[in-house]
NUTIKOL-977716 format. One record per atom (N, C-alpha, C): residue number from 1; chain; atom name; x, y, z. Coordinates in Angstrom, 2 decimals. Layout:
N
+-----+----+----+---------+---------+---------+
!   i ! ch ! at !      c1 !      c2 !      c3 !
+-----+----+----+---------+---------+---------+
! NUM !  A ! CA !       X !       Y !       Z !
...
+-----+----+----+---------+---------+---------+
This chain:
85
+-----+----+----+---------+---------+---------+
!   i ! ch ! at !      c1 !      c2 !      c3 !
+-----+----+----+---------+---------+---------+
!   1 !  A !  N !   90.66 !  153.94 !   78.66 !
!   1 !  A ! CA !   90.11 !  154.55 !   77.47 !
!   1 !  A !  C !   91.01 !  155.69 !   77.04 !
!   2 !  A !  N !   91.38 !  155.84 !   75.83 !
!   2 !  A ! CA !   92.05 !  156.55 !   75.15 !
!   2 !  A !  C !   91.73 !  158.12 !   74.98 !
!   3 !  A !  N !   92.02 !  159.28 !   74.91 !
!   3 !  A ! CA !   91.92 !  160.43 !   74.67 !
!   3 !  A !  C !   91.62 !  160.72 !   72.86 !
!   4 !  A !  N !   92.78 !  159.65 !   72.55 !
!   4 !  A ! CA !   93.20 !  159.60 !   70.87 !
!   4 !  A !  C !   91.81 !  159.77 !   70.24 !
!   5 !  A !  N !   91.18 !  160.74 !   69.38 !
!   5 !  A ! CA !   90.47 !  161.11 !   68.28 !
!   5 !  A !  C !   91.11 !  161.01 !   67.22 !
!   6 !  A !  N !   91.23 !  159.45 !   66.06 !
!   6 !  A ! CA !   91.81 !  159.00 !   65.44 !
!   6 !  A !  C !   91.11 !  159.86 !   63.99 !
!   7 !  A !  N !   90.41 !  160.52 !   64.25 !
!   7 !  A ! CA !   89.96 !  161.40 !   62.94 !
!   7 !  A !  C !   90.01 !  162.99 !   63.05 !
!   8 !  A !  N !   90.70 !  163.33 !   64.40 !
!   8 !  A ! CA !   90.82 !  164.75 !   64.23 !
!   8 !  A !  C !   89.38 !  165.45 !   65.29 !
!   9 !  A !  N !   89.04 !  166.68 !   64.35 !
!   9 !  A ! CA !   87.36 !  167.39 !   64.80 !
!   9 !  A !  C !   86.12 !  166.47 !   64.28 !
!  10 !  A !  N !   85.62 !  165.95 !   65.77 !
!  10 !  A ! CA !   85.26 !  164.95 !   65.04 !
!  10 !  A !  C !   83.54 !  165.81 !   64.14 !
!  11 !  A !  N !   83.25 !  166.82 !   64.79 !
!  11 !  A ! CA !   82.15 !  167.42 !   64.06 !
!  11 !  A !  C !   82.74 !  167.75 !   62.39 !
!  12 !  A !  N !   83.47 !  168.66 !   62.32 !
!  12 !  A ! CA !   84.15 !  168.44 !   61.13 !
!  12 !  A !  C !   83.97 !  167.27 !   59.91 !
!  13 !  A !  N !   84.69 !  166.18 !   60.74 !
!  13 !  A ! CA !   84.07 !  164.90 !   60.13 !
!  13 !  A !  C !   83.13 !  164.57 !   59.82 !
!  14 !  A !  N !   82.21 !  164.70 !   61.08 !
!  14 !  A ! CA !   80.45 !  164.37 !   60.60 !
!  14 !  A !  C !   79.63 !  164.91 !   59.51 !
!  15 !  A !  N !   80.32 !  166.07 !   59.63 !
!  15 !  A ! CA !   80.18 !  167.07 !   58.49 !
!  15 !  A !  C !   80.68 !  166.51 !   56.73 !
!  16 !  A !  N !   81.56 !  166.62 !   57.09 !
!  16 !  A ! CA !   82.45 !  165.64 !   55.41 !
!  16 !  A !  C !   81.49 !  164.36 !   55.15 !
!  17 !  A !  N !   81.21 !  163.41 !   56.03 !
!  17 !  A ! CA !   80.48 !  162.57 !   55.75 !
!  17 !  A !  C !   78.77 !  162.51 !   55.47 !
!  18 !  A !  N !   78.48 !  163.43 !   56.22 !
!  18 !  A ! CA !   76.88 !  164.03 !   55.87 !
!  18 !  A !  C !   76.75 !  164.72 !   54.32 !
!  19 !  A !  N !   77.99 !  165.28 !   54.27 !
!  19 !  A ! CA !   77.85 !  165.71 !   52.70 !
!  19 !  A !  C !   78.19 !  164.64 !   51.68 !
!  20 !  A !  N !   78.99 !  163.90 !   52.18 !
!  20 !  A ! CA !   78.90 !  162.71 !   51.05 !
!  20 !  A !  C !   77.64 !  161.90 !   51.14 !
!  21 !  A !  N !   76.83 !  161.60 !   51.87 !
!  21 !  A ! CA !   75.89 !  161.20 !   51.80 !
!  21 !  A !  C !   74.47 !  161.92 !   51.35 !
!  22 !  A !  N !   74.40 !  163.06 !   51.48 !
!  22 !  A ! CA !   73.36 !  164.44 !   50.83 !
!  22 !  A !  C !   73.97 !  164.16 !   49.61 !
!  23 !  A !  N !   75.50 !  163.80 !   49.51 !
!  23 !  A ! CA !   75.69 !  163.82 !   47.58 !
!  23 !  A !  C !   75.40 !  162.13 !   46.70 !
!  24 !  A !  N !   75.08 !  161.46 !   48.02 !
!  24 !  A ! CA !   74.56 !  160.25 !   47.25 !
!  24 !  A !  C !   73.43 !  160.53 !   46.73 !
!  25 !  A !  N !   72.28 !  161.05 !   47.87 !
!  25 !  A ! CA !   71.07 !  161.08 !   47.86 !
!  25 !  A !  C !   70.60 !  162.07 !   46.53 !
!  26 !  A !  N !   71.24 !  162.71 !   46.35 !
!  26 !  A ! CA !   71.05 !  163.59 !   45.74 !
!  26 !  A !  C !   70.14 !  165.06 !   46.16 !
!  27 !  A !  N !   70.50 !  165.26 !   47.27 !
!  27 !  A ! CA !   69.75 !  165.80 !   48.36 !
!  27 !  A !  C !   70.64 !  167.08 !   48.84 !
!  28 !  A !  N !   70.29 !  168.23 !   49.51 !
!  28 !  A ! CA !   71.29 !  169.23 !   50.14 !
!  28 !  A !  C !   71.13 !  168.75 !   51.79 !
!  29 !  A !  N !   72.70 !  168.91 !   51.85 !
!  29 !  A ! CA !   72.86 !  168.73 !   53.58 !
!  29 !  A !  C !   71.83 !  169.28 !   54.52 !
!  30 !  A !  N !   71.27 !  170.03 !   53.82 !
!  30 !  A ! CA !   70.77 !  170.91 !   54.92 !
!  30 !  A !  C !   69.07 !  170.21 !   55.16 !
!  31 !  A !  N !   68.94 !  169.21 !   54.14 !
!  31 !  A ! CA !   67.41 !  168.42 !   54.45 !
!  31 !  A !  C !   68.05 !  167.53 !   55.72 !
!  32 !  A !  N !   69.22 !  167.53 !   56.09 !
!  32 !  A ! CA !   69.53 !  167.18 !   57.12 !
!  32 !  A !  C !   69.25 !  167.57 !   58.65 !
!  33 !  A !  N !   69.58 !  169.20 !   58.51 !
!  33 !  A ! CA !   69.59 !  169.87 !   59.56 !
!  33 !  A !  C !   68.19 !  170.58 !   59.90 !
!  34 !  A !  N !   67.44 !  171.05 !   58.99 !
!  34 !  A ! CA !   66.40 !  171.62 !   58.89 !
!  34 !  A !  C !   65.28 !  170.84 !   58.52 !
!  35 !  A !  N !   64.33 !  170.84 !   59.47 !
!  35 !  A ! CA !   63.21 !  170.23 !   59.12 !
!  35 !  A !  C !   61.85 !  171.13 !   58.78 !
!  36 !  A !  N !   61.64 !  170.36 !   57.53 !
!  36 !  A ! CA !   61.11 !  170.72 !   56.35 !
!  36 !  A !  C !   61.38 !  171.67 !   56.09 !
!  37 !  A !  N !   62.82 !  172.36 !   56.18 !
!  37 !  A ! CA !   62.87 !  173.77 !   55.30 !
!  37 !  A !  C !   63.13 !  172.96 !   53.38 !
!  38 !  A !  N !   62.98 !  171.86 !   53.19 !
!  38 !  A ! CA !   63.29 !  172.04 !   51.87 !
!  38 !  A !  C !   62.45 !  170.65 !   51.61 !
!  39 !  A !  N !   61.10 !  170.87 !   51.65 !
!  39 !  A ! CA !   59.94 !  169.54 !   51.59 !
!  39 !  A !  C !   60.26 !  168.65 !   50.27 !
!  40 !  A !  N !   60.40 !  169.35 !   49.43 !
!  40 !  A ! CA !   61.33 !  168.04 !   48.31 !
!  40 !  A !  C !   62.22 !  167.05 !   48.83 !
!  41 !  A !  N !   62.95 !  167.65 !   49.33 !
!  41 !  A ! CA !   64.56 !  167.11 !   50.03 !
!  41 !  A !  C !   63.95 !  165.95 !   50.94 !
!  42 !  A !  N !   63.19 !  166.81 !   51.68 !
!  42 !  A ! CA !   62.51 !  165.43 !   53.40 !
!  42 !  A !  C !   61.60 !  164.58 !   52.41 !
!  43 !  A !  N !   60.60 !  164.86 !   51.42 !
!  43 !  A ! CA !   59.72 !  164.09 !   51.11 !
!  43 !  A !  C !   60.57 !  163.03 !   49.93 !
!  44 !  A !  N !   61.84 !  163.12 !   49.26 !
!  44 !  A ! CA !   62.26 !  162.36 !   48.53 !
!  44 !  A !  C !   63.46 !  161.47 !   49.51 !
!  45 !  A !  N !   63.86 !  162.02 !   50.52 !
!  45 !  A ! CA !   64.48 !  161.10 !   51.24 !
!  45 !  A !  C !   63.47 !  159.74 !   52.28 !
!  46 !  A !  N !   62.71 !  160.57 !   52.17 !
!  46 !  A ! CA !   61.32 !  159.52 !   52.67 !
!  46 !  A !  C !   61.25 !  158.13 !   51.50 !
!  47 !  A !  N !   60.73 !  158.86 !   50.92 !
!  47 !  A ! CA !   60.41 !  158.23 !   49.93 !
!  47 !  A !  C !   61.68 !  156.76 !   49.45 !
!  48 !  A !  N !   62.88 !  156.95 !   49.72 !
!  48 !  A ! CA !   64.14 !  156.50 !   49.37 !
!  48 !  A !  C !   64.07 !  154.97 !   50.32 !
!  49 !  A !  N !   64.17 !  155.74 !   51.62 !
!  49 !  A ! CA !   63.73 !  155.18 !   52.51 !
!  49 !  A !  C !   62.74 !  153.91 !   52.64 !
!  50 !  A !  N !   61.74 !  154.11 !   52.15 !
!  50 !  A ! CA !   60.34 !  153.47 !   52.29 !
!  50 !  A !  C !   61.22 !  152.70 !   50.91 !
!  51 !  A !  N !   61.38 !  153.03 !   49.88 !
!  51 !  A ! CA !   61.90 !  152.09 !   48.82 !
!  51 !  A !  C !   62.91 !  151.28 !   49.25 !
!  52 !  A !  N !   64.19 !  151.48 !   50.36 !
!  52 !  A ! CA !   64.89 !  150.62 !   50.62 !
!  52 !  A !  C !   64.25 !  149.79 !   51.65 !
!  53 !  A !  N !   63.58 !  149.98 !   52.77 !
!  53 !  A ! CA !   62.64 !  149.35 !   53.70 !
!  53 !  A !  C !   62.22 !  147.76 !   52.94 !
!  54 !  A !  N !   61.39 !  148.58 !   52.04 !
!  54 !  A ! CA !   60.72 !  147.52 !   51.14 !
!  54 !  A !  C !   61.79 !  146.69 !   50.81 !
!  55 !  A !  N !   62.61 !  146.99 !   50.26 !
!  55 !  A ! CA !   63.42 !  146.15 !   49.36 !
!  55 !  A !  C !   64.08 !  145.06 !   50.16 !
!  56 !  A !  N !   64.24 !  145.44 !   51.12 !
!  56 !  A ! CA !   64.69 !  144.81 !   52.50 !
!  56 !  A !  C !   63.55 !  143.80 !   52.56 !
!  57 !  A !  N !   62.56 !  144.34 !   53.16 !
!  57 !  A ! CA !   61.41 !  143.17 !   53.68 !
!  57 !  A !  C !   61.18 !  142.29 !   52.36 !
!  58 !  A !  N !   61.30 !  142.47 !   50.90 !
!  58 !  A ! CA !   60.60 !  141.54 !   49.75 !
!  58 !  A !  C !   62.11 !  140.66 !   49.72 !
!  59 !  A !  N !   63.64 !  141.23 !   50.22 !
!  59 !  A ! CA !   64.28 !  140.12 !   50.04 !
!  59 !  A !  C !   64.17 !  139.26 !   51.35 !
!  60 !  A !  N !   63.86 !  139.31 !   52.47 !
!  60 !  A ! CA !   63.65 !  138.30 !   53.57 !
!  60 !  A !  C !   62.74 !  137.56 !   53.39 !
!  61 !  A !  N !   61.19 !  138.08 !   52.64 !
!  61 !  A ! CA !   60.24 !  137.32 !   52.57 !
!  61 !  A !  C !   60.63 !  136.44 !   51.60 !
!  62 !  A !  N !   61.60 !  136.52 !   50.48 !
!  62 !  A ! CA !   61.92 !  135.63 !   49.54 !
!  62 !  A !  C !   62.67 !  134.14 !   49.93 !
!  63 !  A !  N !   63.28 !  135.18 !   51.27 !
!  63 !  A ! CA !   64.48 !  134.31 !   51.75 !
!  63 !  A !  C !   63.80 !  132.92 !   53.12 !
!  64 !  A !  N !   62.47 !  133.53 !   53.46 !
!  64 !  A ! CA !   61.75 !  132.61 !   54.46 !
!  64 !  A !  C !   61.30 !  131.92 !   54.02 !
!  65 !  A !  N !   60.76 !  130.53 !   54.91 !
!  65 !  A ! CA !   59.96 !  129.98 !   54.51 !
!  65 !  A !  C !   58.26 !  130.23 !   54.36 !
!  66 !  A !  N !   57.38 !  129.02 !   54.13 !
!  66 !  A ! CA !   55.72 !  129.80 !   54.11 !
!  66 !  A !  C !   55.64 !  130.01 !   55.56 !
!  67 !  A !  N !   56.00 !  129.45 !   56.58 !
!  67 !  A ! CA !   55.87 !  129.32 !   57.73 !
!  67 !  A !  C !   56.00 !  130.88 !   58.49 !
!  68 !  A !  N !   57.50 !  131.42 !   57.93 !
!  68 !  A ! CA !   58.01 !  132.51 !   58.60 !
!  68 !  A !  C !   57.15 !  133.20 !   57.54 !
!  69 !  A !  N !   56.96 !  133.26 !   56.48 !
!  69 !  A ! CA !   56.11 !  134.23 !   55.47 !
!  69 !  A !  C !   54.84 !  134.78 !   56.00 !
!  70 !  A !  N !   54.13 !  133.73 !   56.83 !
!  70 !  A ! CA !   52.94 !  133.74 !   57.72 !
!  70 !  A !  C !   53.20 !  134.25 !   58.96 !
!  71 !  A !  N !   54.06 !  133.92 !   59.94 !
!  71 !  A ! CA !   54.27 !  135.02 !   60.97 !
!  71 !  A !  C !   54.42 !  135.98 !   60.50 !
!  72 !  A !  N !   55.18 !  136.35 !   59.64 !
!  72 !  A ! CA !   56.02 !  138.09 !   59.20 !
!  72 !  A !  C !   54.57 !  138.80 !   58.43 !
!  73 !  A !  N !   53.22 !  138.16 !   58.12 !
!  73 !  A ! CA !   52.15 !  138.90 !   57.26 !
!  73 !  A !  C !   51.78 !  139.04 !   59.00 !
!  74 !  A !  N !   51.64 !  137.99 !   59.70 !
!  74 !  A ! CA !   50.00 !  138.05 !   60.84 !
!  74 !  A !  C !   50.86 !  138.94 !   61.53 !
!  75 !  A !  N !   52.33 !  139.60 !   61.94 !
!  75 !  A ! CA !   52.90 !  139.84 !   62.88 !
!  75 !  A !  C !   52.91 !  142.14 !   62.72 !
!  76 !  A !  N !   53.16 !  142.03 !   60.75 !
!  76 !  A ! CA !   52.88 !  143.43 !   60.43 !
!  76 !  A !  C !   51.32 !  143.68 !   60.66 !
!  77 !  A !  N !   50.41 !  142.43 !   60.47 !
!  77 !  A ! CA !   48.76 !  142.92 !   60.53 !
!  77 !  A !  C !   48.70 !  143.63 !   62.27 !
!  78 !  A !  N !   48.69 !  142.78 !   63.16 !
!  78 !  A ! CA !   48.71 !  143.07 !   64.64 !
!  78 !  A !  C !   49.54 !  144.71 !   64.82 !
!  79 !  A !  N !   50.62 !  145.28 !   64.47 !
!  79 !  A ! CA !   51.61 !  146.28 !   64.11 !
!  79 !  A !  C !   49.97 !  147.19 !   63.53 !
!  80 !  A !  N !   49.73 !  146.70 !   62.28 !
!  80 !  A ! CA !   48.93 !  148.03 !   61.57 !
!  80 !  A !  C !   47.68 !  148.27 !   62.83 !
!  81 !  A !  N !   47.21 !  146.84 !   63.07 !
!  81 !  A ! CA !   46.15 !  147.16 !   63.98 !
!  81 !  A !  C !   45.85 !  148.27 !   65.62 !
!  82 !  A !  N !   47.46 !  147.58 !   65.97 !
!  82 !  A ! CA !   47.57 !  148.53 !   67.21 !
!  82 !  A !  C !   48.52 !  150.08 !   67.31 !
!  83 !  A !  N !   48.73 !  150.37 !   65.64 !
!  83 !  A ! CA !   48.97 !  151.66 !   65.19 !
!  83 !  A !  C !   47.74 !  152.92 !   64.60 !
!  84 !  A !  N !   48.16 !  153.93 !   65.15 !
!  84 !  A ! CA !   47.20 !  154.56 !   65.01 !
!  84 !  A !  C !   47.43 !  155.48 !   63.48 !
!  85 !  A !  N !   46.63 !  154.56 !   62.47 !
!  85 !  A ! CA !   46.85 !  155.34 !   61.19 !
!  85 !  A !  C !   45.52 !  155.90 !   60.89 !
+-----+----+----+---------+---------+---------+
Protein backbone atom coordinates (compact mmCIF):
# COMPACT_ATOMS: atom_id res chain seq x y z
CA UNK A 1 0.00 0.00 0.00
CA UNK A 2 1.13 3.27 -1.08
CA UNK A 3 1.91 6.39 1.16
CA UNK A 4 0.99 8.54 -2.20
CA UNK A 5 -2.06 11.04 -1.27
CA UNK A 6 -2.86 11.62 -4.92
CA UNK A 7 -4.88 14.82 -3.84
CA UNK A 8 -2.59 16.47 -1.46
CA UNK A 9 -4.47 17.54 2.37
CA UNK A 10 -6.83 15.35 2.08
CA UNK A 11 -9.17 17.40 4.72
CA UNK A 12 -8.55 20.38 2.65
CA UNK A 13 -10.10 18.51 -0.11
CA UNK A 14 -13.08 17.34 1.74
CA UNK A 15 -13.50 20.69 2.39
CA UNK A 16 -13.43 22.04 -1.47
CA UNK A 17 -15.81 19.35 -2.17
CA UNK A 18 -18.35 19.86 0.73
CA UNK A 19 -18.52 23.35 -0.52
CA UNK A 20 -19.27 22.45 -3.91
CA UNK A 21 -21.89 20.46 -2.84
CA UNK A 22 -23.52 23.14 0.00
CA UNK A 23 -23.24 25.21 -3.48
CA UNK A 24 -25.38 22.71 -5.31
CA UNK A 25 -27.78 22.44 -2.60
CA UNK A 26 -28.06 25.69 -2.20
CA UNK A 27 -27.29 25.34 1.37
CA UNK A 28 -24.20 26.80 3.72
CA UNK A 29 -21.43 24.29 4.53
CA UNK A 30 -21.94 24.68 7.77
CA UNK A 31 -25.68 22.78 7.71
CA UNK A 32 -23.03 20.34 7.32
CA UNK A 33 -21.08 20.62 10.37
CA UNK A 34 -23.56 21.93 12.78
CA UNK A 35 -26.52 20.37 13.73
CA UNK A 36 -29.42 22.33 13.58
CA UNK A 37 -27.56 25.47 13.97
CA UNK A 38 -29.29 26.62 10.71
CA UNK A 39 -32.95 24.58 10.75
CA UNK A 40 -33.74 25.91 7.21
CA UNK A 41 -30.50 24.48 5.88
CA UNK A 42 -31.14 20.72 7.82
CA UNK A 43 -34.93 20.95 7.16
CA UNK A 44 -34.48 21.79 3.26
CA UNK A 45 -31.74 19.31 2.82
CA UNK A 46 -34.18 16.79 4.32
CA UNK A 47 -36.59 17.61 2.43
CA UNK A 48 -34.21 17.23 -0.95
CA UNK A 49 -33.49 14.09 0.22
CA UNK A 50 -36.92 12.57 0.81
CA UNK A 51 -37.61 14.14 -2.86
CA UNK A 52 -34.70 12.23 -4.35
CA UNK A 53 -35.53 8.93 -2.21
CA UNK A 54 -38.85 9.11 -3.80
CA UNK A 55 -37.80 9.69 -7.10
CA UNK A 56 -35.68 6.74 -6.84
CA UNK A 57 -38.35 4.34 -5.47
CA UNK A 58 -41.32 5.73 -8.29
CA UNK A 59 -38.51 4.98 -10.98
CA UNK A 60 -37.93 1.19 -9.79
CA UNK A 61 -41.53 0.72 -9.16
CA UNK A 62 -42.01 1.79 -12.84
CA UNK A 63 -39.22 -0.34 -13.78
CA UNK A 64 -40.75 -3.76 -11.86
CA UNK A 65 -42.99 -5.92 -12.55
CA UNK A 66 -46.77 -6.32 -10.64
CA UNK A 67 -45.12 -9.12 -8.96
CA UNK A 68 -42.00 -7.14 -7.60
CA UNK A 69 -44.55 -4.01 -7.28
CA UNK A 70 -46.30 -6.30 -4.63
CA UNK A 71 -43.31 -7.42 -2.69
CA UNK A 72 -41.78 -3.77 -2.68
CA UNK A 73 -45.69 -2.37 -1.22
CA UNK A 74 -46.08 -5.69 1.41
CA UNK A 75 -42.19 -5.42 2.15
CA UNK A 76 -42.30 -1.17 3.05
CA UNK A 77 -45.86 -2.13 4.96
CA UNK A 78 -43.96 -4.83 7.42
CA UNK A 79 -40.85 -1.78 7.60
CA UNK A 80 -43.76 0.86 8.68
CA UNK A 81 -45.24 -1.76 10.98
CA UNK A 82 -42.16 -2.79 12.92
CA UNK A 83 -41.01 1.03 13.01
CA UNK A 84 -41.74 3.01 15.67
CA UNK A 85 -43.58 6.12 14.18
Amino acid sequence: MSDHMPYGNTAVRSGHFLAHIADALDVPPSAFHEPCADRDAVRQLAQMAETALLTLVQDHLHRSDPEGRARFVETVKAMAGNANL
